[in-house]
VMD Tcl script that draws the C-alpha trace (Angstrom):
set ca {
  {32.38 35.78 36.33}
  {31.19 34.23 40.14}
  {33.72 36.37 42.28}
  {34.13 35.59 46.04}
  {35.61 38.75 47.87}
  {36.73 37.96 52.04}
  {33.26 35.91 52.16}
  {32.38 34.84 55.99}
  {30.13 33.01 57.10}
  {29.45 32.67 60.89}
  {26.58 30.42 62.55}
  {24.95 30.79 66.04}
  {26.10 28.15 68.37}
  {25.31 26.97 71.94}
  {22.00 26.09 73.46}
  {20.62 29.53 73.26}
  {22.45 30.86 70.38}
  {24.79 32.89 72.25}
  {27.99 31.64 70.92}
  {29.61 31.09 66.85}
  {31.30 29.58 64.95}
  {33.11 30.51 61.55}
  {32.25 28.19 58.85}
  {33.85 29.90 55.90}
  {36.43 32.78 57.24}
  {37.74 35.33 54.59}
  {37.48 33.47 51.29}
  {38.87 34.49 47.87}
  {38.33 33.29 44.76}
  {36.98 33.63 40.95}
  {35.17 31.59 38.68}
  {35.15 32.47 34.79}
  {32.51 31.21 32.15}
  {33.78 27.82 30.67}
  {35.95 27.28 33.63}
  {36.03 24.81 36.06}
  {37.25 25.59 39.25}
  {37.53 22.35 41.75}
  {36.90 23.19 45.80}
  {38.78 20.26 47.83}
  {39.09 19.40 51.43}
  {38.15 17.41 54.14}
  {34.42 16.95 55.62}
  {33.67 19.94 57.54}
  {35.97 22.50 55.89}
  {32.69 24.57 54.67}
  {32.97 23.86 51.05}
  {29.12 22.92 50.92}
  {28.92 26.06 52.89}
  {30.18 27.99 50.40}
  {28.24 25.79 47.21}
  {25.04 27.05 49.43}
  {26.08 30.61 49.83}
  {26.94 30.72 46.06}
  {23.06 29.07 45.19}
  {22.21 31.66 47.48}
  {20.39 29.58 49.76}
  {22.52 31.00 53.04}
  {23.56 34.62 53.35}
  {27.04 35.63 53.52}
  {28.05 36.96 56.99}
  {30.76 39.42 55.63}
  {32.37 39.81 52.46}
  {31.47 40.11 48.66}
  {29.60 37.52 47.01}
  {29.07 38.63 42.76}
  {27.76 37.38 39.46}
  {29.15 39.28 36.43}
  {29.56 42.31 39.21}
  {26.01 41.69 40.93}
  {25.49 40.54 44.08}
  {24.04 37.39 44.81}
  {20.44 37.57 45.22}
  {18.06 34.54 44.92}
  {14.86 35.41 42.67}
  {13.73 33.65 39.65}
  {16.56 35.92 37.53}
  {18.59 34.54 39.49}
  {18.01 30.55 39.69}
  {17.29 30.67 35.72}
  {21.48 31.46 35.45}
  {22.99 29.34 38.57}
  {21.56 25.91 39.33}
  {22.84 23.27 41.60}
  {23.77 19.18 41.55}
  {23.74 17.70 45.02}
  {25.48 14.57 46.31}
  {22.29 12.82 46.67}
  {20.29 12.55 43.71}
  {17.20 10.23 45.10}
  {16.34 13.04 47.90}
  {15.78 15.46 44.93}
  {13.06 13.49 43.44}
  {9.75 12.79 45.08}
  {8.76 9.28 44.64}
  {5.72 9.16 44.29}
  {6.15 11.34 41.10}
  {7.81 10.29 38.00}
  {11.26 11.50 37.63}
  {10.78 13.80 34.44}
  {8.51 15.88 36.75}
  {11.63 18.05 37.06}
  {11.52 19.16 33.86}
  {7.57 19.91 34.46}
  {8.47 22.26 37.55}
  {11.02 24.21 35.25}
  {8.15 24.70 32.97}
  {5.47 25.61 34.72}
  {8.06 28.25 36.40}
  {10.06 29.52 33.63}
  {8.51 28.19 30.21}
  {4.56 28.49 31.16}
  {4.41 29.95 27.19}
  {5.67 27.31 25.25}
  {3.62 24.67 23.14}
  {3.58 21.16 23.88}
  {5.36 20.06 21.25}
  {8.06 22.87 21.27}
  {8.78 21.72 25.17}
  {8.91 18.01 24.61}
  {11.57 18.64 22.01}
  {13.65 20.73 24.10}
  {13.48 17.86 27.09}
  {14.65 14.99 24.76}
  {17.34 17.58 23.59}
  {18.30 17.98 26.69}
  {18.20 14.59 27.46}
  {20.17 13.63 25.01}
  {22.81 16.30 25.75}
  {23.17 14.58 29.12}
  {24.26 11.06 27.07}
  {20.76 9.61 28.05}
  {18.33 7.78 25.99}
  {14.85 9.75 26.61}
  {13.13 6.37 25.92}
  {14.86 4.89 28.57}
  {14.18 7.56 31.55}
  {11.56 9.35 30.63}
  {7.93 8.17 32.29}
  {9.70 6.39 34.55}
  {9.69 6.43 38.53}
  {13.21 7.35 40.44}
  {13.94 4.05 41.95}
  {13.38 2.45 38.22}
  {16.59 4.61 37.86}
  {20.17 4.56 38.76}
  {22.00 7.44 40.76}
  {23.98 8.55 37.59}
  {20.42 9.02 35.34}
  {18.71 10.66 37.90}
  {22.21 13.42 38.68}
  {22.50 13.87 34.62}
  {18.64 14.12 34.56}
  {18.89 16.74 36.74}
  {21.88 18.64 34.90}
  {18.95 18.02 31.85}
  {16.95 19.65 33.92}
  {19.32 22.75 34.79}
  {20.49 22.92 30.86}
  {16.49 23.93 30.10}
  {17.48 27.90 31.78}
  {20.02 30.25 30.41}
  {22.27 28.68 32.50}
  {25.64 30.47 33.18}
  {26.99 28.39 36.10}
  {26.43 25.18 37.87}
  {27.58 23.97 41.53}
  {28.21 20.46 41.27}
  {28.51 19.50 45.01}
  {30.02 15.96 45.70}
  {27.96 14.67 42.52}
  {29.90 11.65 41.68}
  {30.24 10.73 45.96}
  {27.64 7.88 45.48}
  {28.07 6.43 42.03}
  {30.23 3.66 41.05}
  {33.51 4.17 39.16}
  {32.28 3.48 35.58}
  {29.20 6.36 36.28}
  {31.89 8.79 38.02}
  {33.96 9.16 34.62}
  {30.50 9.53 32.61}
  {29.43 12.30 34.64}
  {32.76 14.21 35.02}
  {33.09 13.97 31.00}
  {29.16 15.46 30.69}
  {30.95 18.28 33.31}
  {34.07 18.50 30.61}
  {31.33 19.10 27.60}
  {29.16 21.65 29.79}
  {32.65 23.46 30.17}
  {33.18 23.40 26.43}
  {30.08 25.20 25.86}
  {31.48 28.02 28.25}
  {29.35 27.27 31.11}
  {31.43 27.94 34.72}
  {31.22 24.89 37.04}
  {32.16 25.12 40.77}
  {32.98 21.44 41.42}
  {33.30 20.77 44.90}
  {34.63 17.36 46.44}
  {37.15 15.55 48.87}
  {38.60 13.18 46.32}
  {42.07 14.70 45.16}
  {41.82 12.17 42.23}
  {38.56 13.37 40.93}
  {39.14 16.98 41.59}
  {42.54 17.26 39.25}
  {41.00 15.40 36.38}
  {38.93 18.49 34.95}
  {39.76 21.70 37.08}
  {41.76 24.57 35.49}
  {41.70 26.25 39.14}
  {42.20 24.35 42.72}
  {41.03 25.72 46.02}
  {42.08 23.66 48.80}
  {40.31 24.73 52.14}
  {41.07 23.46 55.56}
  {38.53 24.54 58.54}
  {36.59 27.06 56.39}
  {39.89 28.70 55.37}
  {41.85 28.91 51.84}
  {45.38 27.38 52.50}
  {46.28 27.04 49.05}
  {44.69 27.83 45.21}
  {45.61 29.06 41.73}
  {46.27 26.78 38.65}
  {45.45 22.81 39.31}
  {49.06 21.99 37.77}
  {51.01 24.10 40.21}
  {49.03 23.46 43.03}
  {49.41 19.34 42.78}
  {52.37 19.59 40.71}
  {54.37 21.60 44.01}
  {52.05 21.57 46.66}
  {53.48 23.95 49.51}
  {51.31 24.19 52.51}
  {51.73 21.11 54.50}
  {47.51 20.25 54.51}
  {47.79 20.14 50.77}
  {50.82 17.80 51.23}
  {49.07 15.39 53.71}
  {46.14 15.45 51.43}
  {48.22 14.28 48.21}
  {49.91 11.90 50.56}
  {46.74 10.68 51.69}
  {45.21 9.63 48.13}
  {45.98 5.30 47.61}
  {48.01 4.12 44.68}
  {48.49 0.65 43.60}
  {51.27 -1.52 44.35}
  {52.62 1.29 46.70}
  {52.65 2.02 50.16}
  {51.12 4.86 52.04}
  {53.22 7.72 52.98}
  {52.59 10.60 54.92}
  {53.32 14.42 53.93}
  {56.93 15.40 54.41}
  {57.63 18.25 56.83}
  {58.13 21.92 55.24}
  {61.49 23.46 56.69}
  {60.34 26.97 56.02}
  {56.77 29.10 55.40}
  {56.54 30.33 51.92}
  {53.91 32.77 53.31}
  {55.89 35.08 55.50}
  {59.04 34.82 53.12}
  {56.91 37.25 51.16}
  {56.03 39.61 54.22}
  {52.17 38.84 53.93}
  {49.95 40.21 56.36}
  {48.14 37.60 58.44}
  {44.57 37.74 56.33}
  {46.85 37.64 52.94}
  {47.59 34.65 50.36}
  {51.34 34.70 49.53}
  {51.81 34.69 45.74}
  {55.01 32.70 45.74}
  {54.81 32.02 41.66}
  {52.39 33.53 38.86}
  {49.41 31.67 39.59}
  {49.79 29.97 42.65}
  {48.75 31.10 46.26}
  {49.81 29.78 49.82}
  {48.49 30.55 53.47}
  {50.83 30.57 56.31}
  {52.14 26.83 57.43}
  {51.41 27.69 61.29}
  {55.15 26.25 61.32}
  {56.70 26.99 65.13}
  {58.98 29.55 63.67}
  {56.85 31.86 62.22}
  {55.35 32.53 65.83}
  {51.42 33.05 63.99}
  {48.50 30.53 64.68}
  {48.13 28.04 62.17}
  {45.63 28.00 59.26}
}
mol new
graphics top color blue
foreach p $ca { graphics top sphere $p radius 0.5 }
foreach p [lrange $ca 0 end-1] q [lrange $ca 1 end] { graphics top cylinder $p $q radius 0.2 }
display resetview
């Protein structure tokens, strides 16, 4: 279970780092095994920062950060049960290298024991587990590839560890249509095998299409989450509305969010810092609506 507990995370600012500013700010939120759990919202609302505090490759400013009741700590335990997809597959590769030399850097790292043989069986397995065809990418350089062989190469490459949980940041951003669907159903099989995936992304469309759980942020701060269904299904904070409203439909004009008369937040009494649960499952922030008198989330 990846459990986030109140986790902050503040940067220096200003020309001689004496100011900051709050990238994530109190965020909540679980992650089971076999679970997908989708992280939406607009460019700069410090999901990435929160993919890279997860990969622990930024430490958290305040809060809890745990996997399976551990805390977060990068090491080579660590990184052989969490691995991470990035948005841009071609900067992971060096190009001057063939592009199974990913699989050779999990070897020499984590496999240095195992035959020849045995490891060339368990890289076409992998491979193939990824819907590739190990004659067709294998030995060959990264621009001889397209984006989508070289991201499920690399999901290959994570599915050689014990792997327990993958952060798929904005993996299917630059692909086409066509590869976006292949790569979200090789998400949908990882998930089937009971492997947790944090998928985060901006694209409403993309997000609903696998996620049990929804976690919409807005300037580093949770306005809404719980079940996918409820969230989309009767979306209450009015950033979650303008975001639905947002997404194009055919033959159909764009609207934007309708106004919310009231703040299902403080109808609950919530303190400030607090989610309101206002139905089993599904968790709102406060609206910032005139007539609560609170500053807006």
């Amino acid at each position: 279970m990846l459990t986030l507990d109140r986790v902050t995370k503040t940067f220096r600012a200003g020309a001689f780092g004496g100011g900051s500013v709050t990238a994530v700010d109190r965020v909540s939120f679980e992650a089971a095994p076999g679970e997908l759990v989708s992280l939406i919202g607009e460019s700069g609302s410090g999901k990435s920062t929160i993919g890279r505090m997860v990969l622990g490759l930024t430490g958290v400013s305040a809060g809890s950060l745990t996997l399976d009741g551990e805390q977060v700590r990068p090491g080579k335990d660590f990184y052989r049960r969490v691995q991470g997809v990035f948005q841009d597959p071609f900067s992971c590769y060096n190009p001057v290298f063939k592009a199974d030399r990913v699989f050779a850097l999990v070897r020499r790292a984590y496999h240095p024991g195992v035959s020849d043989k045995e490891w060339a069986d368990r890289v076409e397995k992998a491979v193939r587990d990824v819907r590739l065809d190990p004659g067709q990418v294998l030995g060959r350089y990264p621009h001889q590839l397209s984006g989508g062989q070289l991201q499920r190469l690399l999901i290959a490459r994570a599915l050689l560890l014990d792997l327990r949980f993958l952060v798929a940041d904005e993996i299917t951003s630059m692909l086409d249509a066509s590869t976006r669907i292949d790569v979200l159903n090789l998400l949908a099989g990882l998930k089937e095998r009971g492997l947790g995936v944090l998928y985060i992304t901006h694209d409403l469309s993309l997000g609903t299409y696998l996620a049990e759980k929804t976690v919409v942020l807005r300037k580093g701060r949770v306005v809404e989450r719980g079940d996918t269904q409820k969230v989309f299904g009767n979306p209450l904070h009015p950033y979650t509305r303008t975001l639905l409203a947002a997404v194009p439909r055919l033959n159909q004009p764009w609207t934007s969010a309708e106004p919310v008369e009231a703040c299902a937040y403080h109808e609950g009494g919530a303190r400030d810092t607090d989610l309101h649960e206002t139905e089993p499952g599904h968790f709102v922030a406060c609206a910032g609506l005139p007539d609560c008198g609170r500053t807006s989330a």
